[in-house]
C-alpha positions in Angstrom: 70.7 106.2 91.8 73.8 108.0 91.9 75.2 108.0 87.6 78.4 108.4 87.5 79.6 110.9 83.8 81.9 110.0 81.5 85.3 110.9 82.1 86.2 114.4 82.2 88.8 115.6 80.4 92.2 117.8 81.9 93.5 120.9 80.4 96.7 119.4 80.7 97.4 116.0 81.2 98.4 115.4 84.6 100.1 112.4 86.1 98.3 111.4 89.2 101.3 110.7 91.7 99.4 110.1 95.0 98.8 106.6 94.4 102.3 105.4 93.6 103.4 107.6 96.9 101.1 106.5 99.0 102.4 102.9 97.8 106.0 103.5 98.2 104.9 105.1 101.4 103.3 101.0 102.9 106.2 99.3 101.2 108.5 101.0 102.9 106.5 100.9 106.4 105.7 97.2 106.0 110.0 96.5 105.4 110.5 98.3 108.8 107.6 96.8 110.8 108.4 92.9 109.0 112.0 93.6 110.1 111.2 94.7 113.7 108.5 92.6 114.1 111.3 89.5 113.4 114.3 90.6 114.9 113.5 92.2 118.2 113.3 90.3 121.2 110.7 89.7 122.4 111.3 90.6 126.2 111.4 94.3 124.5 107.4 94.3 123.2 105.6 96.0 125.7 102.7 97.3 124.8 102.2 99.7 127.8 105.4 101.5 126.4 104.6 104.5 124.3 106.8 104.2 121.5 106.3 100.1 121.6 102.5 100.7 121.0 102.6 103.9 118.9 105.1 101.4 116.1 102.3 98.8 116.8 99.6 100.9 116.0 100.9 102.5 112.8 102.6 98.5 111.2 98.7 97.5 112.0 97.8 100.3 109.3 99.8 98.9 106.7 98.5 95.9 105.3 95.0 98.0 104.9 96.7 100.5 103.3 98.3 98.1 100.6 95.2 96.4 99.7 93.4 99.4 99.5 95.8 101.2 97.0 96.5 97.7 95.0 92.9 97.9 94.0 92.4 101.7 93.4 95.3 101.6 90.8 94.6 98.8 89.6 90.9 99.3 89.3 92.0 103.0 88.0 93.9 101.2 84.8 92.0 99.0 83.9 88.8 101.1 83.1 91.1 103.3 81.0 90.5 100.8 77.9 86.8 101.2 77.5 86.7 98.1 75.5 84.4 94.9 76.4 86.5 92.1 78.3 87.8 89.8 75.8 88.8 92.5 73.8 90.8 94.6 76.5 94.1 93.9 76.7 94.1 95.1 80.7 92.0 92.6 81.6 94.4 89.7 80.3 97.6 91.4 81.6 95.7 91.7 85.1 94.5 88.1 84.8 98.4 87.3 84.2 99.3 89.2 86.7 96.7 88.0 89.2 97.7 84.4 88.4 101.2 85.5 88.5 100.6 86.6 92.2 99.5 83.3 93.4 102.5 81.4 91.8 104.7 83.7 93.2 103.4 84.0 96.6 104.1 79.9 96.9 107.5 80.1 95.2 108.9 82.4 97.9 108.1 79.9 100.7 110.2 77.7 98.9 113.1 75.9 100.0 115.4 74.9 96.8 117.8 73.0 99.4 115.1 71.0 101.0 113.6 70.0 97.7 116.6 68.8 96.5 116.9 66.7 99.5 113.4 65.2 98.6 111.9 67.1 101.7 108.8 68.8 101.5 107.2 71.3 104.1 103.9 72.1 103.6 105.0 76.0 105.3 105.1 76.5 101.5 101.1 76.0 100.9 100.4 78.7 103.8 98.7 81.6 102.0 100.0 85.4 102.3 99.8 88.8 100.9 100.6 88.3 97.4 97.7 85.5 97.1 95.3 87.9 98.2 96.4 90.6 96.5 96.2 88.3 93.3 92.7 86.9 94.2 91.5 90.7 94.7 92.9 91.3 91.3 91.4 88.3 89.8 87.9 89.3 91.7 88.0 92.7 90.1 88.1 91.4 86.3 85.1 88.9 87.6 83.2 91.9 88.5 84.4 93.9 85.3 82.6 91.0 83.5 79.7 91.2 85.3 79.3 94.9 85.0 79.2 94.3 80.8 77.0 91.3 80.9 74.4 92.7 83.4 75.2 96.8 82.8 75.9 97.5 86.4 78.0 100.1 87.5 81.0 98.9 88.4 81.5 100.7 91.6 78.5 99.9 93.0 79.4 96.4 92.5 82.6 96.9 93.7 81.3 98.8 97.1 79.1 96.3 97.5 81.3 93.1 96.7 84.1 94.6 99.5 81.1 95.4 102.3 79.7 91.7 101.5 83.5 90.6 102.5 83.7 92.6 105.3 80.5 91.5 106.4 80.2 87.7 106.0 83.9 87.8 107.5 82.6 86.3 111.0 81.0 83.3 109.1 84.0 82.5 107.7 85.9 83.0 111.1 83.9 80.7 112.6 83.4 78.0 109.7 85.2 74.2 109.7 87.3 74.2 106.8 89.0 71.2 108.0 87.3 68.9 105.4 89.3 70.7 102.5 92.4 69.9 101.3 95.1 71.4 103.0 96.1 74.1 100.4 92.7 75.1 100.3 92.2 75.2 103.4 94.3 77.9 104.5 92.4 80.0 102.0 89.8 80.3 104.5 91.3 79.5 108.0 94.7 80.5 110.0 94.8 77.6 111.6 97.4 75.9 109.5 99.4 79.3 109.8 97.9 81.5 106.9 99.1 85.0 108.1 96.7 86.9 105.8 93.5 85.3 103.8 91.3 86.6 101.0 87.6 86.4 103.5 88.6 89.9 104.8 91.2 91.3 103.1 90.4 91.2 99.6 87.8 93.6 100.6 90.1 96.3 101.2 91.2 95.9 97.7 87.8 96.0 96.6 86.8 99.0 98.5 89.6 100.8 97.3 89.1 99.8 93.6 85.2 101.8 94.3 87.5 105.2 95.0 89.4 103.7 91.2 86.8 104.2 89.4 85.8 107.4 90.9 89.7 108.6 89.9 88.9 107.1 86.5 85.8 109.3 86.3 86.8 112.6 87.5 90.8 112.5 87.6 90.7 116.4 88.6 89.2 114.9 91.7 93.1 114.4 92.6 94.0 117.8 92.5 91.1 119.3 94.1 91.2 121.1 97.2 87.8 119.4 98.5 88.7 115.4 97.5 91.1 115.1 100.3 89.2 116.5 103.0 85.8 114.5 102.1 87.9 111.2 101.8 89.3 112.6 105.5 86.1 113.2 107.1 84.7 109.5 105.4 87.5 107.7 107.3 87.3 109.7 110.4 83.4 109.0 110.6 84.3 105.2 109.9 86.9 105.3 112.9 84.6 107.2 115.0 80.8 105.7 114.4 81.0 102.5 112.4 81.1 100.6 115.5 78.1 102.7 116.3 76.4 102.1 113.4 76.8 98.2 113.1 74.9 97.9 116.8 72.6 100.1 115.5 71.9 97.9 112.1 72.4 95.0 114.5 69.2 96.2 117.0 67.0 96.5 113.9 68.0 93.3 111.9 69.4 91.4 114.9 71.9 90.1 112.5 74.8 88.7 114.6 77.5 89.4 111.9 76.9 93.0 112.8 77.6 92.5 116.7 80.1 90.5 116.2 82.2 93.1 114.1 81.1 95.9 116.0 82.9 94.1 118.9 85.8 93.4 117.3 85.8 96.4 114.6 89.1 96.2 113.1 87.8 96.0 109.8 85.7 99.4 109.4 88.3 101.1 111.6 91.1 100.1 109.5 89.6 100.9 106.9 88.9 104.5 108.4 92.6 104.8 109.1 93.7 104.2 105.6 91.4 106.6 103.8 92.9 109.1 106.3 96.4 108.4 105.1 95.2 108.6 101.6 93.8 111.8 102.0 97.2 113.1 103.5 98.9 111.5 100.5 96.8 113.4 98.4 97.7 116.8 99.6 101.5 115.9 100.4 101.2 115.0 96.4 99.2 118.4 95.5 101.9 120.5 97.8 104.9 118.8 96.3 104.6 119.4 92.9 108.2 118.3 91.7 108.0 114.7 93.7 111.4 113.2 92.8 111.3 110.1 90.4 112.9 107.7 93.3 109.7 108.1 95.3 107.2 107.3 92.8 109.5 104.5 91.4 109.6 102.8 95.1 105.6 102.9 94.8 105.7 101.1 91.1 108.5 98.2 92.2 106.3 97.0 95.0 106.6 93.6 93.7 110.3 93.6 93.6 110.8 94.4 96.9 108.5 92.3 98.6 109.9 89.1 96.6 113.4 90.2 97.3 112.4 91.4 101.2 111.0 87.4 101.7 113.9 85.8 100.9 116.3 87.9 102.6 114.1 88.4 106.0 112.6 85.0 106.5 115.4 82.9 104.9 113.0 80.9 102.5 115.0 79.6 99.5 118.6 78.4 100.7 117.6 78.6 104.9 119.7 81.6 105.3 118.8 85.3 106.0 118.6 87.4 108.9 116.0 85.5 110.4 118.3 82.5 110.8 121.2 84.8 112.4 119.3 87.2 114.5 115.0 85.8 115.1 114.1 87.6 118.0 117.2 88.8 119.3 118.2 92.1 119.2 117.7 95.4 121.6 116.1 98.3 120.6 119.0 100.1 119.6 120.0 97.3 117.4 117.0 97.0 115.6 116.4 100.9 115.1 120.0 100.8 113.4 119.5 97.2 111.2 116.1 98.6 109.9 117.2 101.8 109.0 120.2 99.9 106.8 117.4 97.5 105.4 114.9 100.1 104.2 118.8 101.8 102.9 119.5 99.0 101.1 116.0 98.4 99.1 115.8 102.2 98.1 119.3 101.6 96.6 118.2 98.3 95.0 115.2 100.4 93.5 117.3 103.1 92.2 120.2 100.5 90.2 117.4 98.7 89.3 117.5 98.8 85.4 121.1 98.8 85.5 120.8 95.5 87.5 118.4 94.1 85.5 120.2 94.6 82.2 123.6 94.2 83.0 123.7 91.7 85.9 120.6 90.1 86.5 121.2 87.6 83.5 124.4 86.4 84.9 122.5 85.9 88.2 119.9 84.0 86.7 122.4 81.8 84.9 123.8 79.2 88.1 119.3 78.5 89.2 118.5 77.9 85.4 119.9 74.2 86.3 117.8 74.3 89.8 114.5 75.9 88.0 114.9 73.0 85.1 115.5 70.2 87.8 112.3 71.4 89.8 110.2 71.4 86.8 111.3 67.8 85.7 110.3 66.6 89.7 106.9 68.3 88.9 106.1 66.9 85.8 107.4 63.5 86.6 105.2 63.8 90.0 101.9 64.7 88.0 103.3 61.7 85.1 102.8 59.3 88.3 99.8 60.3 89.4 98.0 60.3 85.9 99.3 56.9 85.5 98.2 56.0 89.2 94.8 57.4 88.4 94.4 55.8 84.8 95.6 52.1 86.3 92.4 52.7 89.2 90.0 54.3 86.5 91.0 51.5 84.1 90.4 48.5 86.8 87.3 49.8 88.4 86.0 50.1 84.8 86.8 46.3 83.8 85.4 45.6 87.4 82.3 47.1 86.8 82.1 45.5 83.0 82.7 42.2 84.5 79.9 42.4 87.0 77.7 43.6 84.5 78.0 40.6 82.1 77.7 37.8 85.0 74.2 40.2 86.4 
């Protein structure tokens, strides 16, 4: 069995840039490819056009490529406190954080005017990005726990855990979920509209939390010479042979999981594609030694863009955005300019940031304090309704059943 060493120590202590690069790198490719994707007509998306099919083919690597670096750094920080899991103080901000995700990922499908108008969509229980991303998260300090109660190496059970994903995904395809509740539901099927659930993506994340703790083990490994060609040749062989390979596993087991992905083998390839771009990131990182500070800060303010993207894009909270002017309306020409101005405008917003947040953003937050307090007094009145609902049933059926006892 492969035993991994303890963590080799640098010369120099070097910040490992690639990661938060290749991150500003898909936020910046998923603003242009969300904006596209909603704005241009639809008459214009032909896939037999060059330039149509190479944009399609490089927004289909994005998503991959986020999950895959949202584990590896996270994975990558949290093994740098070596202490067990109630005592690390990683472990509780990532469970925050993961937790955090989910909340946040319903909040931003939220529409503050419909509320207050007593309406209620349920758009706003469809599951996205950010409750993967915090399910992955929240997956990865389940397996951190397991590796100290059962002394596992963590990235074989985090290789393992994202293969088991990828590999189960046609069960879960092909599964009636219909019998859950509706929010739960779209955990596990699209049917209801769920762009993006956790059966397979979270096993990107997983994956790429493996090639984390390899970072964590030997950090040189980023500055290496070899690193980025190995990690180029693994994704190129995935690309090339996994289909292959899974026909081949699927002859010998006669497993029809394995067929079924080898038809369809988006997952493997994908995954093939982003270990290619991360090798590239690793080497444009190695060659630009002075990266300037805006770059790596677009890769670390992931969060703030997407939440602020959401809202402007789809026009969630107050109905308007661009969506609600423009949806599937513009030329090419049009679009080209308007997502050139968009991806402007959030690496401006990234760059005032901290002057925003400390001198305007509390007089922003000032006029929704009122709305915030208003929704949490609906919610807790809500749940104050149904306790008492419940406790009324539970308190009848019980003098029911005490009653029927004492005439048996």
């Amino acid at each position: 069995m492969l035993k991994i060493s303890q963590p080799t120590s640098l010369p120099t202590k070097r910040r490992i840039t690639f990661i938060d690069f290749l991150r500003a790198y898909a936020i910046l490719m998923m603003l242009q490819g969300h904006f596209v994707d909603t704005l241009l007509d639809v008459s214009y998306r032909d896939p037999g056009h060059w330039l149509y099919a190479t944009w399609n083919f490089m927004r289909g690597m994005t998503a991959p490529i986020f999950f895959f670096t949202s584990g590896m750094i996270f994975t990558f920080l949290l093994l740098k406190d070596s202490r067990p899991p109630k005592e690390n103080l990683r472990v509780k901000k990532g469970t925050k954080r993961g937790l955090q995700l989910l909340w946040i990922g319903y909040l931003l499908k939220f529409n503050f005017i419909g509320f207050l108008g007593l309406y209620f969509s349920t758009g706003i229980l469809k599951v996205d990005v950010l409750h993967c991303i915090g399910l992955a998260l929240l997956s990865i300090i389940g397996l951190y726990h397991i590796r100290h109660h059962l002394n596992i190496p963590i990235h074989w059970l985090l290789l393992a855990a994202g293969l088991v994903v990828f590999l189960f995904n046609p069960d879960m395809e092909e599964a009636d979920w219909s019998f859950l509740p509706l929010w739960l539901e779209n955990y596990f099927s699209k049917a209801n509209g769920s762009v993006f659930t956790p059966f397979p993506w979270i096993g990107y994340s997983l994956l790429g939390g493996s090639m984390g703790c390899l970072l964590h083990t030997k950090p040189d490994l980023a500055f290496s010479k070899r690193f980025p060609l190995a990690v180029a040749l693994l994704g190129y062989l995935l690309h090339a042979y996994s289909s292959y390979t899974l026909e081949v596993l699927y002859y010998i087991s006669g497993w029809d999981n394995l067929i079924a992905i080898a038809n369809n083998n988006h997952l493997f390839i994908r995954l093939g594609h982003a270990m290619i771009v991360c090798s590239i990131a690793i080497v444009i990182a190695q060659w630009w030694k002075n990266m300037p500070e805006l770059i790596l800060k677009i890769g670390s303010e992931t969060l703030l863009i997407y939440e602020v993207h959401y809202v402007l894009l789809y026009s969630t909270w107050f109905g308007i955005g661009l969506s609600f002017f423009w949806y599937r309306s513009l030329n090419p020409v049009q679009v080209i300019i308007g997502a050139l101005l968009f991806l402007s405008f959030f690496v401006l917003l990234v760059a005032h940031w901290d002057k925003i947040r400390e001198h305007y953003l509390p007089y922003f937050k000032r006029p929704f304090q009122r709305v915030f307090n208003r929704i949490k007094t609906e919610i807790a009145a809500f749940w104050v309704l149904i306790y008492t609902f419940l406790k009324k049933k539970w308190v009848r059926w019980r003098n029911t059943s005490e009653s029927t006892s004492q005439h048996r």
